[in-house]
C-alpha positions, 0 to 999 in steps of 0.5 A, spaced: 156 671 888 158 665 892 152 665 896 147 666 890 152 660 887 150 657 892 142 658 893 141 660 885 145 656 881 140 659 874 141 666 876 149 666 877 150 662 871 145 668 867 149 673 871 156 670 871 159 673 865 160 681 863 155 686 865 153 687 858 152 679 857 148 679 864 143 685 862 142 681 855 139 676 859 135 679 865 129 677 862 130 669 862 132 670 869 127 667 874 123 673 877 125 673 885 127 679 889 134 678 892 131 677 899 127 671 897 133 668 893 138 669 897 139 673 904 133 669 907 137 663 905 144 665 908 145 662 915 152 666 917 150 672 913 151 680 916 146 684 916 148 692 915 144 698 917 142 704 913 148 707 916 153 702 915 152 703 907 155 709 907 162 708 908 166 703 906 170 703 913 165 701 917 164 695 914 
């Protein structure tokens, strides 16, 4: 949530509330994948693999 803060101020204020709250306004957000919004934009990120996902231990 930082990153998105960070690099997509309107999406976080739109999804920075409840999960009820944030699907009501998922029409008003702007229409870019999570890609484009933040992963390409992140300079110290990680990367995981499919593999990776699997399990919380090996993260």
């Amino acid at each position: 949530m930082r990153e998105l803060r960070i690099h997509q101020p309107e999406i976080y204020q739109l999804s920075a509330t409840s999960y009820a709250d944030t699907l009501a306004q998922f029409e008003a957000m702007p229409n870019i994948s999570i890609d484009y919004a933040v992963a390409e934009e992140v300079q110290n990120g990680k990367y995981l693999e499919e593999d990776d996902i699997v399990r919380f231990d090996s993260v």
